[in-house]
N, CA and C atoms as a LAMMPS dump frame, in Angstrom:
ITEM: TIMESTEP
0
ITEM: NUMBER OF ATOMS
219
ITEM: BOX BOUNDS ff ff ff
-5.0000000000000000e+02 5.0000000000000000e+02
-5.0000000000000000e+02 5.0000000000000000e+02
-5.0000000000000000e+02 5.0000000000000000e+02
ITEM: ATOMS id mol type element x y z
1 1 1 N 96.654 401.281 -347.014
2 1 2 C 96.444 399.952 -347.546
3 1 3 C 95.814 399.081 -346.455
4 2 1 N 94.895 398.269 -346.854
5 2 2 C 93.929 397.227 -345.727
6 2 3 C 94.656 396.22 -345.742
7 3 1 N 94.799 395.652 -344.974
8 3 2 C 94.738 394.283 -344.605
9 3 3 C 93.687 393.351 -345.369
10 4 1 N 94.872 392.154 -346.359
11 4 2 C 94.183 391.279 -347.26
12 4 3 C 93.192 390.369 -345.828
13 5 1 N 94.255 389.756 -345.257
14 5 2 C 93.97 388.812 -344.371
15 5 3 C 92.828 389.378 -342.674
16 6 1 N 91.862 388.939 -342.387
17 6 2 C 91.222 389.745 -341.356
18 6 3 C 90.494 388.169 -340.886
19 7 1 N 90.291 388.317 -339.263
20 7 2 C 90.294 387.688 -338.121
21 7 3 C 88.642 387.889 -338.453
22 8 1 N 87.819 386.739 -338.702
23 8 2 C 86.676 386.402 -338.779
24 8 3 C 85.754 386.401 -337.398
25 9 1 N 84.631 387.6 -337.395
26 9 2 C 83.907 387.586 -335.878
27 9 3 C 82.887 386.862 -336.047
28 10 1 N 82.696 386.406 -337.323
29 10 2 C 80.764 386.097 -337.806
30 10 3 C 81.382 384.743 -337.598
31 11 1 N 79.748 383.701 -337.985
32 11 2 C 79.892 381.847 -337.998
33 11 3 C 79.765 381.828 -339.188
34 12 1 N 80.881 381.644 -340.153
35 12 2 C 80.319 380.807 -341.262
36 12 3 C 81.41 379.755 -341.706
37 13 1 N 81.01 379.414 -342.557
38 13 2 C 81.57 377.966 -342.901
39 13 3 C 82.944 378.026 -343.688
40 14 1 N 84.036 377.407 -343.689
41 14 2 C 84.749 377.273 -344.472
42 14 3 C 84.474 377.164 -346.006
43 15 1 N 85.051 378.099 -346.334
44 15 2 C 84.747 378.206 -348.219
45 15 3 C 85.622 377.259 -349.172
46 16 1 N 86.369 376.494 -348.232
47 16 2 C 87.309 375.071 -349.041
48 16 3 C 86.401 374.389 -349.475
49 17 1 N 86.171 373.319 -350.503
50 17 2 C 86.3 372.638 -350.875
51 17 3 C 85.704 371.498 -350.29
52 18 1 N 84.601 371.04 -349.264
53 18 2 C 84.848 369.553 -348.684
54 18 3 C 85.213 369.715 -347.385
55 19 1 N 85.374 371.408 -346.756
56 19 2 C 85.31 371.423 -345.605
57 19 3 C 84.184 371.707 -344.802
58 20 1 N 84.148 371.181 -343.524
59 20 2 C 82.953 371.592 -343.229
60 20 3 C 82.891 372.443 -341.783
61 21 1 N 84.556 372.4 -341.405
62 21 2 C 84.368 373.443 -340.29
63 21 3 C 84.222 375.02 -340.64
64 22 1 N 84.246 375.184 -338.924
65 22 2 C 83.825 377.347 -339.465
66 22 3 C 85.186 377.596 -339.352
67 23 1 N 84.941 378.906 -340.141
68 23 2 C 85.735 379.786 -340.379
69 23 3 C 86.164 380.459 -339.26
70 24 1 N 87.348 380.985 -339.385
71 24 2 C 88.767 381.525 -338.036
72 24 3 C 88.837 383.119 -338.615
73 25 1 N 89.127 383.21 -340.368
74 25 2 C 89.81 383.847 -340.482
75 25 3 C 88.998 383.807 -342.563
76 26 1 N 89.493 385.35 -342.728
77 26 2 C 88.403 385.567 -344.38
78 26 3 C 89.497 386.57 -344.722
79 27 1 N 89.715 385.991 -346.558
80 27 2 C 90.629 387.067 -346.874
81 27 3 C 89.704 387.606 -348.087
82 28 1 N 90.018 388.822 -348.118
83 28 2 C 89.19 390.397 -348.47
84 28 3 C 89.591 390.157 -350.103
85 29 1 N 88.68 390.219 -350.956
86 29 2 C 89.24 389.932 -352.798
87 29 3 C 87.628 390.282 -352.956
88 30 1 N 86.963 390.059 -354.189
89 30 2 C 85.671 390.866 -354.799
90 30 3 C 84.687 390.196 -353.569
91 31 1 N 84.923 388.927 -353.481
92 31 2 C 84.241 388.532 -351.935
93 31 3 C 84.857 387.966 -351.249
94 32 1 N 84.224 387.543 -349.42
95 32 2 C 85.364 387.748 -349.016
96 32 3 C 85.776 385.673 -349.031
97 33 1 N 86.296 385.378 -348.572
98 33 2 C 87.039 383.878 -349.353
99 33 3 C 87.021 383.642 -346.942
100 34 1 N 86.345 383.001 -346.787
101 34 2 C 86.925 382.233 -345.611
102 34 3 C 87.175 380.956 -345.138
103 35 1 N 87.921 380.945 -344.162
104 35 2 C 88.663 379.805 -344.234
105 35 3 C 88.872 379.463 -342.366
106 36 1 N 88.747 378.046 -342.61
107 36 2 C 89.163 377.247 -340.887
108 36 3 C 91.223 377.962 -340.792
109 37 1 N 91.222 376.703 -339.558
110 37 2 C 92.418 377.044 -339.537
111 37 3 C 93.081 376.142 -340.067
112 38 1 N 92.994 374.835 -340.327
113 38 2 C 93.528 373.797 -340.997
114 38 3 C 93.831 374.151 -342.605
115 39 1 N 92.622 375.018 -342.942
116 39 2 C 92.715 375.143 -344.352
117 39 3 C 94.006 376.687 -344.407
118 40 1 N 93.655 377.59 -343.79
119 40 2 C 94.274 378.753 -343.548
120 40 3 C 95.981 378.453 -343.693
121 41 1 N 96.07 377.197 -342.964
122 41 2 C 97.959 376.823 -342.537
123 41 3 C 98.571 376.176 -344.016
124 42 1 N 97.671 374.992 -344.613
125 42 2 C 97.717 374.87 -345.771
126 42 3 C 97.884 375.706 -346.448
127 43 1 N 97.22 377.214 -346.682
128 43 2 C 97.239 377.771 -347.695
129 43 3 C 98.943 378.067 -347.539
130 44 1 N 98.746 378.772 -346.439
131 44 2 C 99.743 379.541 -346.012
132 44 3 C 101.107 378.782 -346.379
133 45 1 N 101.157 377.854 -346.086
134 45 2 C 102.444 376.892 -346.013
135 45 3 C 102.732 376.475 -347.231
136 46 1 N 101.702 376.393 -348.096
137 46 2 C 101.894 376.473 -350.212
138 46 3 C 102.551 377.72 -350.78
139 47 1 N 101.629 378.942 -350.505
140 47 2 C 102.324 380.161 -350.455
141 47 3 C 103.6 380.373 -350.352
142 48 1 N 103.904 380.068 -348.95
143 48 2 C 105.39 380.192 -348.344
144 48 3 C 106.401 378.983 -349.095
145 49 1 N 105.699 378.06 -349.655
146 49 2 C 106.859 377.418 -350.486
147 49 3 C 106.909 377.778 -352.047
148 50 1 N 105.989 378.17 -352.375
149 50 2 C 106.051 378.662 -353.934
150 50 3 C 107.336 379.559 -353.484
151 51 1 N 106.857 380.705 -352.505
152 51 2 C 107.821 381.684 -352.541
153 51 3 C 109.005 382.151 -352.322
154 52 1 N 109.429 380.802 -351.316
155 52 2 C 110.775 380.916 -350.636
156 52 3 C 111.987 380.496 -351.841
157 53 1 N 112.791 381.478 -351.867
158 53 2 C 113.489 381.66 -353.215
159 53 3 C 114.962 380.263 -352.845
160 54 1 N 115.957 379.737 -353.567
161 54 2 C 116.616 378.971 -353.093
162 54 3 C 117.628 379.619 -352.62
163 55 1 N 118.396 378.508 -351.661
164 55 2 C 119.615 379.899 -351.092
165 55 3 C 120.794 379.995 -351.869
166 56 1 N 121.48 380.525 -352.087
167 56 2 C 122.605 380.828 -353.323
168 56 3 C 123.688 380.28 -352.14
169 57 1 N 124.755 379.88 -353.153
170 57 2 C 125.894 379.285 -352.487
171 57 3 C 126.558 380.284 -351.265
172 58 1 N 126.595 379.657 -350.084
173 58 2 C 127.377 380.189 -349.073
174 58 3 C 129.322 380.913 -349.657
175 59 1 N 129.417 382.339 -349.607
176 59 2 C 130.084 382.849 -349.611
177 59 3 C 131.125 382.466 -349.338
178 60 1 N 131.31 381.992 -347.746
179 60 2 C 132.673 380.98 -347.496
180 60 3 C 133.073 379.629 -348.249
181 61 1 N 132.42 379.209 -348.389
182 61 2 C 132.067 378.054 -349.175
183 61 3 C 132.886 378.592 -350.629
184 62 1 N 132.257 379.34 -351.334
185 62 2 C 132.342 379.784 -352.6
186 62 3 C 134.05 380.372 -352.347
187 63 1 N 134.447 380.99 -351.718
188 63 2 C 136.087 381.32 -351.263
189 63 3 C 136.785 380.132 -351.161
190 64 1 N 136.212 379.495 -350.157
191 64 2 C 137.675 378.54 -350.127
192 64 3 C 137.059 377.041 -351.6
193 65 1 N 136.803 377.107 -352.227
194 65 2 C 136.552 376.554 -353.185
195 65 3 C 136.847 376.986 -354.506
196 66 1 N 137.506 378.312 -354.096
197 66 2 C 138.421 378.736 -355.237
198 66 3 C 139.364 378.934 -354.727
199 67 1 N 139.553 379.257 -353.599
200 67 2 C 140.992 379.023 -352.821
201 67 3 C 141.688 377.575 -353.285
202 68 1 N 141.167 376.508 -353.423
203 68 2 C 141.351 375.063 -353.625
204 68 3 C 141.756 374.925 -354.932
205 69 1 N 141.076 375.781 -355.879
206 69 2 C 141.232 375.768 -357.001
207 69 3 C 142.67 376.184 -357.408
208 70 1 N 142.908 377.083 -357.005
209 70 2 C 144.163 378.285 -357.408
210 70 3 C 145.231 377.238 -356.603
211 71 1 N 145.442 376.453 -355.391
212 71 2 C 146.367 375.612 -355.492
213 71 3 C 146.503 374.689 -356.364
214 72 1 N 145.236 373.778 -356.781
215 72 2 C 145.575 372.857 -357.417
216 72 3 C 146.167 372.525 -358.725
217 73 1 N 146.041 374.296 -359.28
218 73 2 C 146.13 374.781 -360.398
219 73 3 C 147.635 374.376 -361.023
């Protein structure tokens, strides 16, 4: 399997939108999509929040909160 993401050697321009610096870094899809680094961290940092799942209740937490329960009972 390749590597989506690959370290840009050529000059070309950022493929954002309204940007106008060069490109750092090009990710590999039917063509290749490159990107500065400003735009690159953005992406990255959207990505990483779509994806970061929420954290489920702390275990201890969840014990003595039924521990609490069963006295008050």
């Amino acid at each position: 399997m390749t590597n989506l993401l690959q370290k840009s050697t050529t000059t070309a321009k950022c493929s954002c939108k309204g940007c106008t610096n060069s490109a750092t870094h090009y990710i590999l899809a039917k063509q290749k999509v490159y990107l500065c680094d400003s735009c690159f961290e953005r992406l990255a940092n959207e990505a990483i929040s779509r994806r970061t799942p929420k954290s489920p209740q702390n275990t201890i937490k969840r014990k003595l909160d039924k521990k609490q329960e069963e006295t008050y009972v």
